[in-house]
NUBAMAR-398425 format. One record per atom (N, C-alpha, C): x, y, z. Coordinates in pm, whole numbers, plus 50000, padded with zeros to 5 digits. Layout:
BEGIN
XYZ;...
***
This chain:
BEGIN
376005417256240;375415430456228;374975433256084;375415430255946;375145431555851;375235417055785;373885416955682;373795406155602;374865397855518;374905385155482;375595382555419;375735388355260;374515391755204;374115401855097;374885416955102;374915422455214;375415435055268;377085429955230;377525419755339;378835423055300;379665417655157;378415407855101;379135410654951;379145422754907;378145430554883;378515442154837;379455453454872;379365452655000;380565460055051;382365452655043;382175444354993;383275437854955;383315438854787;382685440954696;382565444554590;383225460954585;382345471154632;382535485154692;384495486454695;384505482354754;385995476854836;387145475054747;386805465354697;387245457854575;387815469954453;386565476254435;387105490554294;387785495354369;387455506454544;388045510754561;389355509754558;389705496954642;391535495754613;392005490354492;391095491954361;391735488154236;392185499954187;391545509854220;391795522354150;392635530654252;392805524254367;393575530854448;395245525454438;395165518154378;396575509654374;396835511654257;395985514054115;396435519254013;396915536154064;396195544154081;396795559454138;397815557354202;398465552154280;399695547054368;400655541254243;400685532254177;401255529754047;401835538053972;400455551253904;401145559153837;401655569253905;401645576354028;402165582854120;403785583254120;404075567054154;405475560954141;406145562853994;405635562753914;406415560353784;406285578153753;405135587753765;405255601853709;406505603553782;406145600353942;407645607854034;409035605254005;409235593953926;410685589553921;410875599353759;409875598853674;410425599653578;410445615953579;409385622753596;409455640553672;410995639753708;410995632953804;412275639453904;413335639653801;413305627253695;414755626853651;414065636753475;413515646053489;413275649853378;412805664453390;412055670953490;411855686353489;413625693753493;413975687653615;415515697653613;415855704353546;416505695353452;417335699653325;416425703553233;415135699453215;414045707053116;414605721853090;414745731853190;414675745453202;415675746753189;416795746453249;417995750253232;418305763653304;417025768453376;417235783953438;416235785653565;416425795253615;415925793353742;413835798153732;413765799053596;412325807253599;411245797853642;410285801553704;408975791453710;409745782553862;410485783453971;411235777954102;410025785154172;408985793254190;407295794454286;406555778454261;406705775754197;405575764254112;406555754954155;407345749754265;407865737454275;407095733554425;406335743554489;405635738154645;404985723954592;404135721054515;403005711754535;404055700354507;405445701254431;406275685254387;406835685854562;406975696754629;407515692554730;406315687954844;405095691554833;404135687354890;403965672754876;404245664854819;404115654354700;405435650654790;406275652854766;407145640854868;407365640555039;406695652855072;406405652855195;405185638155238;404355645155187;403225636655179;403725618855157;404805616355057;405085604655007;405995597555154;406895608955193;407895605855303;407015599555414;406035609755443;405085606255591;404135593755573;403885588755463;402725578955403;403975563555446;405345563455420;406255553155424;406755554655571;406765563255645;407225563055825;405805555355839;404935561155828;403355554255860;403065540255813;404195533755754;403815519155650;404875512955721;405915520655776;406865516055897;406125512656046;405535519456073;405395521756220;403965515956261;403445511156111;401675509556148;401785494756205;400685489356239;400395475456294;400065464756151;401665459856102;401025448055957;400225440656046;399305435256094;398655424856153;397385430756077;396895443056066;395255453756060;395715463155969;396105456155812;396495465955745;395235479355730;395475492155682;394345500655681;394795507855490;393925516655476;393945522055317;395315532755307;395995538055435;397025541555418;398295530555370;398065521355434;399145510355396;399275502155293;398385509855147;398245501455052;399435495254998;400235497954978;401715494254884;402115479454926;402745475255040;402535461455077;401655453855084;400705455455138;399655446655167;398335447955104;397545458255109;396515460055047;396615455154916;397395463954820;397435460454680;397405446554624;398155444154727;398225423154686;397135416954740;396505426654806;395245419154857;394315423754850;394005427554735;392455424954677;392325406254682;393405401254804;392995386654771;392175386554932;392785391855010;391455395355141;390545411055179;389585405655236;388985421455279;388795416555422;389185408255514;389565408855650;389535421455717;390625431255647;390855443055757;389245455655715;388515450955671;387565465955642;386595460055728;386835475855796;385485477655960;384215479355912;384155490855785;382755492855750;382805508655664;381915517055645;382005530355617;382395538355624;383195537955761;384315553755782;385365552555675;385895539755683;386775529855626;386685538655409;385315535455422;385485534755246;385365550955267;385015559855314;385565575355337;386705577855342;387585577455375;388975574155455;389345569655302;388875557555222;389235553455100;389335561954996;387835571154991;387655579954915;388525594654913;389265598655009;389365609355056;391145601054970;391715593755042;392845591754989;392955591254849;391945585154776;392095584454579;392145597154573;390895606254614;391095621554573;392105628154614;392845625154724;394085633254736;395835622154631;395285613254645;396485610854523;396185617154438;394785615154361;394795624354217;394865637454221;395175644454292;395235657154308;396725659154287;397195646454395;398825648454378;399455648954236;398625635454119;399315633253995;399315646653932;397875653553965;397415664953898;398585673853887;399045678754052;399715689654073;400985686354020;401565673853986;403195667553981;402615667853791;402205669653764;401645672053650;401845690153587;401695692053652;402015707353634;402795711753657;403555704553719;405005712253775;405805714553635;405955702153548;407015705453433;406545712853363;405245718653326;405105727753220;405885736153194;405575745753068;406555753353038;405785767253108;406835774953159;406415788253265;406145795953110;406425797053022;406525807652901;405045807152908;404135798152917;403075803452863;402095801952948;402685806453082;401225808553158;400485817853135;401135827753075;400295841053016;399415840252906;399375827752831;398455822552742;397125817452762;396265827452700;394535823452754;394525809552735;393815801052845;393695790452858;394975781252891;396125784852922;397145778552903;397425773453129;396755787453154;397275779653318;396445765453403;395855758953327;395475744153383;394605734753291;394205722853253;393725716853144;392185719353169;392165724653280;390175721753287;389575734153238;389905745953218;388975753353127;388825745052965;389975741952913;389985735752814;388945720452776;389415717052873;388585700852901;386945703652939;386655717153030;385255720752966;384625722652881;385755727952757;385195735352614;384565720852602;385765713352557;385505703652473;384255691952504;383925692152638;382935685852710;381585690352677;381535702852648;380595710552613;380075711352465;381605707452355;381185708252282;380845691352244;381015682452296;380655667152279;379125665552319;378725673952440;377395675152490;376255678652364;376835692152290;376045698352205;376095688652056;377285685952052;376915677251919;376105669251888;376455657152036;375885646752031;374565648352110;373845659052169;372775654952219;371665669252225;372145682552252;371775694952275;371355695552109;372475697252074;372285706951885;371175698351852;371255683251817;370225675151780;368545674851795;369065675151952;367245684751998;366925696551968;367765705051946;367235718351957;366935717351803;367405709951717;367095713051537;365975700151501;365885695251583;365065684651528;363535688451491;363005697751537;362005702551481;361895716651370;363225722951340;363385730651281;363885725851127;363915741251055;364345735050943;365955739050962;366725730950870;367905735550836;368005753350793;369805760850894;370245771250860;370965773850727;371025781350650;371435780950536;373335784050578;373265796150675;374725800650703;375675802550585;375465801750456;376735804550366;377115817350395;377005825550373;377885840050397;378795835550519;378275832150602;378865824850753;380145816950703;380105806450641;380735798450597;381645801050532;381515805350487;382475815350348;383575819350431;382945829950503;383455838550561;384475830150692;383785817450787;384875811850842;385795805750767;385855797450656;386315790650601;387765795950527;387515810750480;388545814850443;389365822850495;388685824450665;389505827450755;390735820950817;389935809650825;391115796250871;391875792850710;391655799150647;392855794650535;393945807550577;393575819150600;394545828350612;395265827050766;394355818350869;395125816650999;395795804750936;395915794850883;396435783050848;397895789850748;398085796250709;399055802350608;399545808750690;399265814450767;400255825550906;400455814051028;400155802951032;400865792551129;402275788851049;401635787050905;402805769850862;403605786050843;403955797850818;404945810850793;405235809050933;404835807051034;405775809951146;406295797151199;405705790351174;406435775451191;407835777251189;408135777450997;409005782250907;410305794150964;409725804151005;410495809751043;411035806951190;410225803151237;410765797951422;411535788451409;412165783251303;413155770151365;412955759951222;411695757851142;411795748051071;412935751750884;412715762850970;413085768050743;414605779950817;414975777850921;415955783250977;417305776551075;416535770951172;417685758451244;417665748451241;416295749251268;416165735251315;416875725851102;417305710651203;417525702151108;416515687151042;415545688951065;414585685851042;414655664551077;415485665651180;416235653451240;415515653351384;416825655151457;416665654751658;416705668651642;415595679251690;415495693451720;414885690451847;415905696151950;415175696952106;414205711652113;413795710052227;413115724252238;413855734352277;413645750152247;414745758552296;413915763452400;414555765752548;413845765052661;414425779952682;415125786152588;415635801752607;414635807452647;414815820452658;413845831952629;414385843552529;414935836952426;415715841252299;414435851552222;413875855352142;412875859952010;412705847251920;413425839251889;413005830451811;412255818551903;413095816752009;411975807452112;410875811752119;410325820152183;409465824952203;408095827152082;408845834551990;408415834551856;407685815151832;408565805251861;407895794751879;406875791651939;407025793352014;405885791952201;405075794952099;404815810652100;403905817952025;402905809251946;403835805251820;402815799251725;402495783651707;402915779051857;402485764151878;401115762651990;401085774052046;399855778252100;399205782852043;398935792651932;398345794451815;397575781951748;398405771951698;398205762051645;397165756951730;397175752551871;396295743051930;395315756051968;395805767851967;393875777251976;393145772251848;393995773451737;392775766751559;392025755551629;392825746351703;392205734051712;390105738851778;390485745551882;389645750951935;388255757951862;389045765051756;388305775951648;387365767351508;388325753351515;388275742051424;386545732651522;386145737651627;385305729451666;383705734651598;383765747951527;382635754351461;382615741451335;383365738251310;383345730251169;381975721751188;382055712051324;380795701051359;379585710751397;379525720251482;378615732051496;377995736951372;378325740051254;377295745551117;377015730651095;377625719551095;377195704451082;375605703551138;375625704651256;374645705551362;373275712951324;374045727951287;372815737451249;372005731651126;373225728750996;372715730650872;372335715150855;372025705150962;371545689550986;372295684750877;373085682250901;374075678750794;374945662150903;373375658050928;374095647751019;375035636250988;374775630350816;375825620450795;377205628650768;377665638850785;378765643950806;379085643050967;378445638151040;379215639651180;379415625751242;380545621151173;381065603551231;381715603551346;381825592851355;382655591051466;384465597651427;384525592251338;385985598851305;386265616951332;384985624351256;385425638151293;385185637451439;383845629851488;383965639651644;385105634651698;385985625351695;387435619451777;388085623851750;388395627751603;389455635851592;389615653551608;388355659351644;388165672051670;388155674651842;387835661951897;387705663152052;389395658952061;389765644452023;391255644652090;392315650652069;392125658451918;393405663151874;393525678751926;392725685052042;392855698052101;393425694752260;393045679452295;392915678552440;394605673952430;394685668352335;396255659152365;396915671052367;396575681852253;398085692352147;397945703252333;397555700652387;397255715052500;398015707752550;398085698552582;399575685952684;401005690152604;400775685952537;402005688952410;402585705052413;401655713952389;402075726552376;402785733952553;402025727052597;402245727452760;403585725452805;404265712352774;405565705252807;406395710452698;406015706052542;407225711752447;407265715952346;406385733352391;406545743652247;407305742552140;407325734852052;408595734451931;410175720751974;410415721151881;411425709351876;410705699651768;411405688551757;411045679951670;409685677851669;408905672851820;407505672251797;406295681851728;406745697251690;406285700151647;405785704251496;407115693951417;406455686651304;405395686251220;404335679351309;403405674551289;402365686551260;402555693851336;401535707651364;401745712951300;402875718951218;403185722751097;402665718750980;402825703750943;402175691350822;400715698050791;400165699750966;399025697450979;398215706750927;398975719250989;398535737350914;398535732650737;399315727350730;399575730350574;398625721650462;398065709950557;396865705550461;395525713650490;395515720650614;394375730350612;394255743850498;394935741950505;395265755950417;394765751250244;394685736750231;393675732750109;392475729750135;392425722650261;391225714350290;390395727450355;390375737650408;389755752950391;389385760450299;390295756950175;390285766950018;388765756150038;388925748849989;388005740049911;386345736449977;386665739550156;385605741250241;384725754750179;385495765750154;385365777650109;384185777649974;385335769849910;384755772249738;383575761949767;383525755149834;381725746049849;380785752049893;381315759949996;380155767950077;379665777149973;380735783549883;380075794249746;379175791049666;378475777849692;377155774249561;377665769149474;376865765949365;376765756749271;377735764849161;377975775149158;379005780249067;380275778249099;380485772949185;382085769349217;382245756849180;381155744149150;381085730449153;382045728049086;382255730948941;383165727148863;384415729148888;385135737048983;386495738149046;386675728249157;385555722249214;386155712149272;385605695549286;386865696449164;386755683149110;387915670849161;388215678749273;389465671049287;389305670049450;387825669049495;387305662949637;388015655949673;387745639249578;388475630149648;389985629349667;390565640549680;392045638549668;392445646049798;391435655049833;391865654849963;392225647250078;391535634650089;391345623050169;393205617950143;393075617949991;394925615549993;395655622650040;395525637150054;396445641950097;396245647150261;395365642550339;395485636350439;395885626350490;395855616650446;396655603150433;398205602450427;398775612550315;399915619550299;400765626150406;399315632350474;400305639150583;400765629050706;399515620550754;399945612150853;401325600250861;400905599150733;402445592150663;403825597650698;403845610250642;404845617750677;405605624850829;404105623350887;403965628951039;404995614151150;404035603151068;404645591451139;405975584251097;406585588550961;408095587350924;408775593251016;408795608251040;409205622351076;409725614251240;409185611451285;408485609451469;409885592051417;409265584751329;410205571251370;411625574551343;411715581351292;413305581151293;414155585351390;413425589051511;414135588451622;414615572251676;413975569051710;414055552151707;415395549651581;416025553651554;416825549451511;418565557151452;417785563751603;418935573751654;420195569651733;421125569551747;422125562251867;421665572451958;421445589151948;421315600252058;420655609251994;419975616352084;418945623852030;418395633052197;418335647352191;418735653952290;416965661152292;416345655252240;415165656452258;414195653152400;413745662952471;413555661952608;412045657252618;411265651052560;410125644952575;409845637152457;410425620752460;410365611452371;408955609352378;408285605452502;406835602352517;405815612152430;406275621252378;405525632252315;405415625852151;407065623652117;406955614652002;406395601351967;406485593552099;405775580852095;403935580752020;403705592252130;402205593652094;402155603051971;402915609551885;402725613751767;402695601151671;403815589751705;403465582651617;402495572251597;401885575951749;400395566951769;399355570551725;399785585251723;398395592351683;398725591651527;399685593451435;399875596251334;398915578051238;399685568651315;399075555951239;397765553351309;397075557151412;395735555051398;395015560151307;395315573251270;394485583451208;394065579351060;395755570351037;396095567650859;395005556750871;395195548850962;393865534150942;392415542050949;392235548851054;390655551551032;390635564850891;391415567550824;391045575550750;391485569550589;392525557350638;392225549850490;390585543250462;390225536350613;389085533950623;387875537950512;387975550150546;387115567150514;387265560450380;388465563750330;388925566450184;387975551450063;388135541050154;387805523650125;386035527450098;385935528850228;384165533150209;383645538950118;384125554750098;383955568450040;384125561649884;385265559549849;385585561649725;385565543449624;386395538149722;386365523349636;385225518649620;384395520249764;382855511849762;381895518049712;381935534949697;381435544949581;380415548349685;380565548649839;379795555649902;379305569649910;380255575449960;380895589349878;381385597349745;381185591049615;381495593249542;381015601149432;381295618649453;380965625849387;379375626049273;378615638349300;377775632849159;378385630249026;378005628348903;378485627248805;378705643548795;379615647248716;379845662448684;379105665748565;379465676348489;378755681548415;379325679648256;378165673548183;378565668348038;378245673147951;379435680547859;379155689047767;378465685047620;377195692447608;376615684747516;376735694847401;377225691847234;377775694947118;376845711647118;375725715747159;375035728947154;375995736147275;376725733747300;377275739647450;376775738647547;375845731547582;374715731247719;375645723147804;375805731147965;376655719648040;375765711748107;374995701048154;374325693948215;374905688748314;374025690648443;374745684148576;373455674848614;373865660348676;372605652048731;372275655748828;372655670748912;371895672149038;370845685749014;370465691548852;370205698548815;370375705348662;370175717048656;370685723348516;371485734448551;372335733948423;372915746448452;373205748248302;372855757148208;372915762148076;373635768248061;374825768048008;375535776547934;375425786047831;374225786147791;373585797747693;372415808347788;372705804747953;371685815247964;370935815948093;370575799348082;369735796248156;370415789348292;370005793948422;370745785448519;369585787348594;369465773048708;368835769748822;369625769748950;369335773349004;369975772949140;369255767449282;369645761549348;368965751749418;369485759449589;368565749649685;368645751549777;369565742149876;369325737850059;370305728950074;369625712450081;370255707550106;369995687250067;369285685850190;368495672750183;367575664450229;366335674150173;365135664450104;363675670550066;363905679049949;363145685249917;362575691749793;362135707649854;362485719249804;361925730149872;361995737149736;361005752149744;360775757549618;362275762149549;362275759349461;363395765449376;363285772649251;364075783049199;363785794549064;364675788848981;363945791948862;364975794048733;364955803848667;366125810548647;366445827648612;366735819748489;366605830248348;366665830648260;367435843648218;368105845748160;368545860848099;367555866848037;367055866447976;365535874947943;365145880148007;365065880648163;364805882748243;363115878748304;362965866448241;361405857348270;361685850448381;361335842148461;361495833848571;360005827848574;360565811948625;359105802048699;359515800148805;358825790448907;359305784649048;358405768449000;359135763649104;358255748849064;359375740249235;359195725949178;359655715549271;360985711449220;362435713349329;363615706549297;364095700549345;365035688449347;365885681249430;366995692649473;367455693349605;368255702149654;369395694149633;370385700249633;371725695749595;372215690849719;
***
C-alpha cells in the first residue's frame, strides 16, 4: 500500500517520535522519585495542599499506563507500552500501522509534557503566587522571547533606515534608577538573613511565614523583577545602533539569567543559594553609577577612568559566587533543601568567569576595547583629548553620538560660536 520511499520516512517520523518520547518518560521517572522524596518536607505546613491534584493526576495516570503494560498484548507492542519494549526498540518499527498511530504518538508526548509541567509546579513556593508573574513560567518565557525577537531581528529593521536616538536624559535617568533599586536589594538582602542569621555557610530556606521570611521572598523576587527591568539595557543598544555592544555574551546572559533566577526564586526564596543575587546587586550598584556617569557626556569622561576595572570586578564576583556554592561539596551535612539549585549556581558562576575572562583577553590585553587615550595636560593648562578638544581656559567642543560625522559646535566663553565637521565620540 505505501512505497518503499513512504515507509522510510515514516520510519524516520517514528524514529524522533519515540526518541523524544522515551526521553519524556525518562525525565518523568527521575522528577517523580526525586519530587516525591523532596516537596514533603520542603513546607513543613499544610499551606499550598489545593495544588497537589495534578501530582496526584500524575500517578493516577502513571498507575493506569503500568496495569495497561500488564494486561496489553507484548506480541503488538503500541506507544502506550513504551517502557519495555518500544524504548529498546527504536531497534524495530514492526508494530506501526500507519497515522492514527503517530497521533496517538503525538497526543501521548503532549500529555507527558504537560505532566512534567504540572509535577513541576507542584513544589513551588505557595508564598509567592501573589507575585506578578510568579503563578507559571510562560508569561515570563514570553517576555523574554519577545525580547530575543526584537533584538535580534525587529529593533534592527525598524532602525536600519533611521538615524540613531540620542535618549540621554532617558539614560541617565534609568541608569541611576537601577543604582538606587540595586542599593535597596543588596539592604534587604542584608537584613533578611545575610547581615543577621544566616551564617554565610549551609543556610536552608525559611519556609515560615515569620516577617523576616517573607521579608526574604520579598526581595528575591525583587531581584529577578531587575532582571526583567535590566532587559532595557540591550533595547537603548538597539535604538541608539550601538550594535557592537550587543554580543553574544550580553544577549545570553540577559535572556538566561531571568529565565533560570524565576526557577530559583520559585523553589528557594533565600537560603544559601541566594548568595549570588546578593554579589550580584552589589556589582550593579557600580556598574550603574558608571552606566550613569557615561550617559552624562563628555564632562564626566575624566571620572571614568577606571572602565576597565569593571570587567574585574565582575570576574570578582563570579569567583566568589562559585567559592560560596563549592563549599557545600565539602560539607559532611548541610540541610539545604535544593542542592540542584547550587549545582547550577556553580555552573553558571564558572561559565560566566570563562566567557567574561574571554571579554577581558579581547577588550583589554589584545587592546580591542581599550579606552581612548585620555586627556594630556599640556604646560598652558589646555587638557587635550584624541576624540576632540576640550580647553581648560574656555573653550570646549562637544560632540554628538559615534558612527559618521554630524554637525557639531564650539562654544567659546566670549560667547562667539562656529559649527563645522566632527568625529563623534
Amino acid at each position: 500500500m505505501f512505497s518503499v520511499k513512504q515507509n522510510n520516512k515514516r520510519n524516520q517520523r517514528l524514529t524522533a517520535f519515540l526518541s523524544v518520547h522515551c526521553l519524556s518518560r525518562l525525565i518523568t521517572s527521575i522528577l517523580g522519585d526525586h519530587l516525591a522524596a523532596v516537596t514533603p518536607p520542603f513546607r513543613g505546613s499544610t499551606r499550598g495542599l489545593g495544588r497537589v491534584g495534578s501530582g496526584r493526576r500524575f500517578k493516577r495516570k502513571k498507575e493506569e499506563e503500568e496495569e495497561a503494560e500488564q494486561t496489553s498484548d507484548t506480541s503488538r507492542p503500541t506507544l502506550t507500552s513504551l517502557p519495555s519494549t518500544a524504548c529498546r526498540g527504536l531497534l524495530s518499527h514492526t508494530w506501526f500501522d500507519g497515522p492514527p498511530n503517530m497521533l496517538q504518538g503525538i497526543r501521548e508526548i503532549g500529555s507527558h509534557a504537560m505532566d512534567i509541567y504540572d509535577y513541576l509546579l507542584v513544589g513551588t513556593d505557595p508564598r509567592l503566587k501573589e507575585y506578578p508573574l510568579m503563578q507559571s513560567p510562560v508569561p515570563m518565557s514570553v517576555i523574554l522571547l519577545c525580547y530575543l525577537f526584537f533584538v535580534l531581528y525587529l529593533g534592527p529593521r525598524i532602525m536600519a533606515n533611521r538615524k540613531p536616538f540620542q535618549l540621554k536624559e532617558g539614560m541617565i535617568v534609568y541608569n541611576f534608577l537601577l543604582v538606587a533599586l540595586s542599593i535597596f536589594i543588596v539592604y534587604e538582602f542584608l537584613m533578611s538573613g545575610w547581615a543577621t542569621t544566616y551564617t554565610w555557610r549551609c543556610d536552608a530556606v525559611d519556609t515560615s511565614d515569620s516577617p523576616q521570611a517573607l521579608r526574604m521572598v520579598r526581595v528575591a523576587w525583587l531581584f529577578w523583577f531587575s532582571k526583567i527591568i535590566e532587559l532595557m539595557d540591550t533595547i537603548f543598544f538597539v535604538l541608539r545602533k550601538k550594535h557592537a555592544q550587543i554580543t553574544f555574551l550580553h544577549i545570553f546572559h540577559h535572556s538566561f539569567m531571568p529565565w533560570t533566577w524565576w526557577w530559583g526564586v520559585a523553589y528557594a526564596p533565600g537560603g544559601m543559594g541566594s548568595f549570588h543575587a546578593m554579589v550580584n546587586s552589589s556589582v550593579h550598584v557600580i556598574m550603574y553609577f558608571y552606566y550613569g556617569l557615561a550617559a552624562a557626556g563628555p564632562r564626566f569622561q575624566k571620572f571614568l577612568w577606571w572602565k576597565k576595572y569593571m570587567t574585574a570586578i565582575q570576574l570578582t564576583q563570579f569567583v566568589l559566587v562559585s567559592l560560596h556554592a563549592t563549599q557545600y561539596y565539602f560539607m559532611d551535612s548541610c540541610d539545604y533543601q535544593f542542592p540542584m539549585i547550587l549545582h547550577l549556581i556553580w555552573m553558571y558562576g564558572t561559565f560566566f568567569f570563562v566567557l567574561f575572562s574571554n571579554f577581558w583577553v579581547q577588550a583589554y590585553v589584545k587592546g580591542k576595547r581599550l579606552p581612548k587615550q585620555g586627556p594630556q595636560q599640556c604646560p598652558n593648562g589646555t587638557a587635550v583629548y584624541t576624540n576632540g578638544k576640550h580647553h581648560e581656559n574656555g573653550n570646549d567642543i562637544t560632540h554628538g553620538t559615534t558612527n559618521g560625522t554630524s554637525k557639531g559646535s564650539a562654544r567659546h566663553e566670549n560667547g562667539s560660536s562656529h559649527t563645522g565637521k566632527m568625529k563623534k565620540a
